[in-house]
N, C-alpha and C positions, 0 to 999 in steps of 0.2 A: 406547695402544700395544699393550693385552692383547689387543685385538679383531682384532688383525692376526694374531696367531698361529692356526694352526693347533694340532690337537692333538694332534696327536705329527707329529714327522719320521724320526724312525728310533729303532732302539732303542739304548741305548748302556749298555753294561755298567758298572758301579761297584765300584773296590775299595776298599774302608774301615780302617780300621786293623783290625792282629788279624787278618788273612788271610783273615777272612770274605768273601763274593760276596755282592753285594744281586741281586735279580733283577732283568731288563732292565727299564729304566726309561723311557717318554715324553719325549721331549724337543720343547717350543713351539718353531715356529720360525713366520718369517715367510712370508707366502703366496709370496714367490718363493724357498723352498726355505735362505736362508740361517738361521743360528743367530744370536740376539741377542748381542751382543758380551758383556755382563754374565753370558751364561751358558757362556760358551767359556774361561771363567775358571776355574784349578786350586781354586780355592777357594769356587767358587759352580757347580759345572757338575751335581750331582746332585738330581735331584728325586723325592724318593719317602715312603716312608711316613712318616706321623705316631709311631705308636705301634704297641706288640703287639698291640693289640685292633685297631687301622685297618686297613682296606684299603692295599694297596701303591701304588694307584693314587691314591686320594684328595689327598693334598698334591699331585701334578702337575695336578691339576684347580685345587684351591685354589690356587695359588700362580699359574697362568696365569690369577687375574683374580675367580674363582666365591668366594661366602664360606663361610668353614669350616662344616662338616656340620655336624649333630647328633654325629654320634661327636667331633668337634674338642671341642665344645662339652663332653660327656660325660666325656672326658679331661681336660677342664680341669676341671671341676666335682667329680670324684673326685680331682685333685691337690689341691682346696683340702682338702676333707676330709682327705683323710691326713694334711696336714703341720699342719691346727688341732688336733690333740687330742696332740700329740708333747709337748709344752713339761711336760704332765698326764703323760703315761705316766714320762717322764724323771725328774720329781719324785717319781715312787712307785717305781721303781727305786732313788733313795738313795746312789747309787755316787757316785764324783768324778768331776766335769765333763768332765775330759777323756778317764778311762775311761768315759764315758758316751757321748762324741761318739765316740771311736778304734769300740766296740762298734756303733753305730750303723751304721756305715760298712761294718766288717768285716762284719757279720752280713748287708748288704744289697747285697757282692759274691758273697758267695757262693750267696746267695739266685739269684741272676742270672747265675752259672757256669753253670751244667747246659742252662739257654735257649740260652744263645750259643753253646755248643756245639754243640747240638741245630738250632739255626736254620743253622748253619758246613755241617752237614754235609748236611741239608735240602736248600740252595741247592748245595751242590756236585753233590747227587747228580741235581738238574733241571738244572742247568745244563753239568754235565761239567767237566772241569778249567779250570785257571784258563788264559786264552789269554796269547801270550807276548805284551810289551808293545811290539814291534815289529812287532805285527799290526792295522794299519790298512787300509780297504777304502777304497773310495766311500761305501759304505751304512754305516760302523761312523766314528767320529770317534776322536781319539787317547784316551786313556785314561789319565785326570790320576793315577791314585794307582799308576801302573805306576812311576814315575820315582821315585830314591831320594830325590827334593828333594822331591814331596809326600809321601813316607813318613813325613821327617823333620818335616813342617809338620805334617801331620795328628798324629803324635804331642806335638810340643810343644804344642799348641793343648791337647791333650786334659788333661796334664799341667800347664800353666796352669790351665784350669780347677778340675782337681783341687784347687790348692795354692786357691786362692780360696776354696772348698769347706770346706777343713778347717780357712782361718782364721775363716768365716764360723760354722761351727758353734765352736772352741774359743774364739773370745770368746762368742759368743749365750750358748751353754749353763752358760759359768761366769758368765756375768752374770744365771741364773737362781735361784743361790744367795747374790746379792748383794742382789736387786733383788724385787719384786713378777713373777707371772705377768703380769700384766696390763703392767707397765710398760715389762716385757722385752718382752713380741708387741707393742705401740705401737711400740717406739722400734727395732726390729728389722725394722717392716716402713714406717719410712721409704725404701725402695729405690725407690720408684717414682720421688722425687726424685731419688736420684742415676742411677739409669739416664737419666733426661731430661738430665740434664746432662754426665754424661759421654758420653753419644751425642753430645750438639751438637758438645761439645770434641771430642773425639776422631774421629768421622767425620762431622762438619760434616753430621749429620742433620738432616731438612726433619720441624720437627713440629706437627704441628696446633695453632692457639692455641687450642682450646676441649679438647684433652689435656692445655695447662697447665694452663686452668682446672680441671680435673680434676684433674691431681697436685696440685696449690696447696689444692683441698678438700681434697684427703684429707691432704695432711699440716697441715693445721690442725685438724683431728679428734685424729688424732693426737698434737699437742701437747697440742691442748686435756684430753687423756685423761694425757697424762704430766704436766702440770703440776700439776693438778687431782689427781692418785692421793696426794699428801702421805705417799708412802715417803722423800723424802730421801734414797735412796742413789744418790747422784748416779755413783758410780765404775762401779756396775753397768747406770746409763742409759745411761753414754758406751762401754761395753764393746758392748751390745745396738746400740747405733748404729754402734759399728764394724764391726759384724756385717751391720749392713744395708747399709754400704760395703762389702765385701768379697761378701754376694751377688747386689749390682746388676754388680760386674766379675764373678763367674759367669756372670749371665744375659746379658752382651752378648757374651760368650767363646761362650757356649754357642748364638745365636743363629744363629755362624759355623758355630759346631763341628755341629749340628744338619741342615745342609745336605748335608754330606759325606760324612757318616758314618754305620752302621747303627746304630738308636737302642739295642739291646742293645749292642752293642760300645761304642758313646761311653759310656753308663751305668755300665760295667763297669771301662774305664779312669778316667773321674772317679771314682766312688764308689774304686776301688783306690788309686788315687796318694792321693789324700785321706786312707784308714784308715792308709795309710805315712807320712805324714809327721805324724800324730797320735799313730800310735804309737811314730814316735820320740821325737814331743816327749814322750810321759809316760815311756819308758825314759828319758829325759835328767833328767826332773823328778823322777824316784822316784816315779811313780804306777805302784799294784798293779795291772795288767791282767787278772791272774786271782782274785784274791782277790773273787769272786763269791758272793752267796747264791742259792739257787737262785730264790727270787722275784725277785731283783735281773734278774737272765737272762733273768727271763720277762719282766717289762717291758721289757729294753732288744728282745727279738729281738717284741716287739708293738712297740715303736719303728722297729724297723727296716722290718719289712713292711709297715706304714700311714705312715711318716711318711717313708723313703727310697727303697726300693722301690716303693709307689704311688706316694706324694705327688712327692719329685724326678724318678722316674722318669717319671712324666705331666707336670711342669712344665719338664723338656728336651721331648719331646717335642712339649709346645702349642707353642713358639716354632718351628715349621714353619707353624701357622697362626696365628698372633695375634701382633701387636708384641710389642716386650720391655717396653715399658712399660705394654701391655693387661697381661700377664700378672703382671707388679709389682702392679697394683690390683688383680687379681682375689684376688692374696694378701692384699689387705687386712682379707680377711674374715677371716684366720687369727685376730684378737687378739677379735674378736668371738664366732666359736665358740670360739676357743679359752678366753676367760674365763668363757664358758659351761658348759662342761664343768667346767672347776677348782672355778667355783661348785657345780655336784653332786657332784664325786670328792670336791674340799679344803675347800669349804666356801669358796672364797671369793666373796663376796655382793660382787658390783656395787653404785658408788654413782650417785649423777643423772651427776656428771661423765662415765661410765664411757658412761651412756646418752646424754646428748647428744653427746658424741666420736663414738659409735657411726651415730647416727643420720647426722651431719656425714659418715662418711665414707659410709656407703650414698651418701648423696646427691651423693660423687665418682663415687663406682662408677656410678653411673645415666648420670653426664654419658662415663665413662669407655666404657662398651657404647655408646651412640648411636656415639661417633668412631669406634670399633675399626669399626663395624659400616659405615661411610661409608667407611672406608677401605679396607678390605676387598672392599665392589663397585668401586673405582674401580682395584685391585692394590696388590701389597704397596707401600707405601711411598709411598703417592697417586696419583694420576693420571701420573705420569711412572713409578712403581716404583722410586722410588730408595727406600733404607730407610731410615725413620724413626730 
């Protein structure tokens, strides 16, 4: 179907939450000038950039059919890193869990204020004010975020995710002071399993049987690593796995949300809504939000810059080119570097178990790139582009 498209039909302007203007964006249509029905859609109608460092143009390339660049690649490869060594910085921080995750958040909105601003004012000043939303031509198509009913969608959407977000990190993190590093980044980054399944369940996605056999490796790695670790604190396993439920519904939130939206402004609303409803919950709990050392601060705001800022910030972003279940196993690397590190910071020494688990799941990740990468020449979502 991808081969029929042209490469652009006209340009169509994009409004995002947050009042920002993306720049005119390519729009694929078919060689006799119509638009694919799946793209004429209030919730799938924008194609544009991956990330801050990507070109604007790149994802409308990739997504009409080409496989993600080097830069895709790059983005994802620098989100794995930031978010493996987070679990180490948080532990040398020392604070309470939930003041650790609320600071995480807060520190990596703000971090990400002054871009969006910066980018708002950017696009207004190349593109001129915003056109009114009852200005359709021949050559301009309607303009889905003009209407108060995708204002309202694109804001809930972003706020959904949020609230995922911040259940996602306030079990994880307090299951860190329960459990082993190691046992936590295992059983936290079972996600790739529930993203598989709750896509099928929920939008009756078409997925590769050789992606199962993928997820099915790597989460037997995974077990094999939790089983095998002989911490016994079973309360803080099952918290770390609710963790990894809650951010497999992020990433498939965020797969939508990703399409629509400008990747600073999505990033700014999830990471915000998220640090709000954490720091409610620790005003509610009686957890000190200020009562900080000043080393304490310095860990949390190197947690925030490497591990929310890069790391989630490039992992919304890759979901413009790689499945949601590619980018689930690409984080499977998290418990591998990440027990890496704790071994040099904390001292904690890996056993056999730790390395055949390890090895188990590389060897998902291997069968997990061949599929991503087959699927990707053929378009998003296989040969027909419906999404996985």
């Amino acid at each position: 179907m991808h081969a029929q498209m042209l490469s652009a039909c006209y340009e169509m302007s994009v409004f995002p939450v947050g009042g920002s203007v993306t720049t005119n964006t390519s729009v694929p249509c078919y060689r006799n000038g119509t638009v694919p029905r799946v793209l004429q859609s209030p919730m799938l109608s924008s194609e544009w950039s991956v990330t801050i460092l990507y070109g604007m143009r790149a994802a409308a390339r990739q997504k009409s059919g080409g496989r993600p660049d080097i830069r895709a690649w790059a983005g994802l490869i620098l989100a794995v890193l930031g978010v493996s060594g987070t679990s180490t910085y948080m532990k040398l921080a020392g604070t309470d869990p939930l003041v650790t995750a609320f600071w995480r958040l807060a520190l990596s909105t703000l971090l990400l204020l002054p871009l969006q601003v910066w980018r708002r004012r950017n696009t207004l000043a190349r593109n001129g004010p915003v056109p009114k939303c009852n200005t359709v031509t021949e050559t301009e198509p309607p303009k889905p975020f003009c209407s108060r009913r995708g204002v309202v969608v694109s804001r809930s959407v972003t706020m959904l995710a949020g609230a995922f977000l911040a259940v996602h990190f306030a079990l994880w993190v307090t299951s860190l002071s329960m459990t082993s590093v190691l046992s936590s980044l295992v059983f936290v980054t079972m996600t790739p399993l529930f993203v598989a399944v709750l896509d099928l369940v929920l939008f009756r996605g078409r997925t590769s049987p050789l992606l199962w056999v993928a997820v099915g490796v790597v989460t037997a790695g995974g077990v094999f690593i939790g089983l095998r670790s002989g911490t016994g604190a079973n309360l803080g396993n099952l918290l770390a796995l609710g963790g990894a439920l809650a951010s497999s519904l992020y990433l498939i939130v965020g797969r939508r949300a990703s399409r629509e939206m400008d990747p600073v402004s999505y990033n700014v609303g999830t990471f915000g809504w998220a640090a709000v409803l954490t720091g409610v919950v620790c005003v509610v709990a009686g957890r000190p939000l200020l009562a900080l050392s000043g080393t304490s601060f310095l860990w949390l705001a190197v947690t925030a810059v490497l591990g929310q800022t890069v790391g989630h910030g490039l992992i919304n972003a890759s979901l413009k080119s790689f499945q949601p279940q590619f980018v689930a196993l690409m984080l499977l690397w998290e418990p591998i570097l990440g027990s890496l590190l704790a071994f040099l910071v904390l001292g904690d020494r890996p056993g056999p178990a730790e390395l055949v688990g390890g090895a188990i799941i590389l060897a998902g990740l291997a069968v997990g790139i061949v599929v991503s990468r087959r699927s990707a020449a053929e378009g998003p979502g296989g040969a027909e582009g419906q999404p996985l």
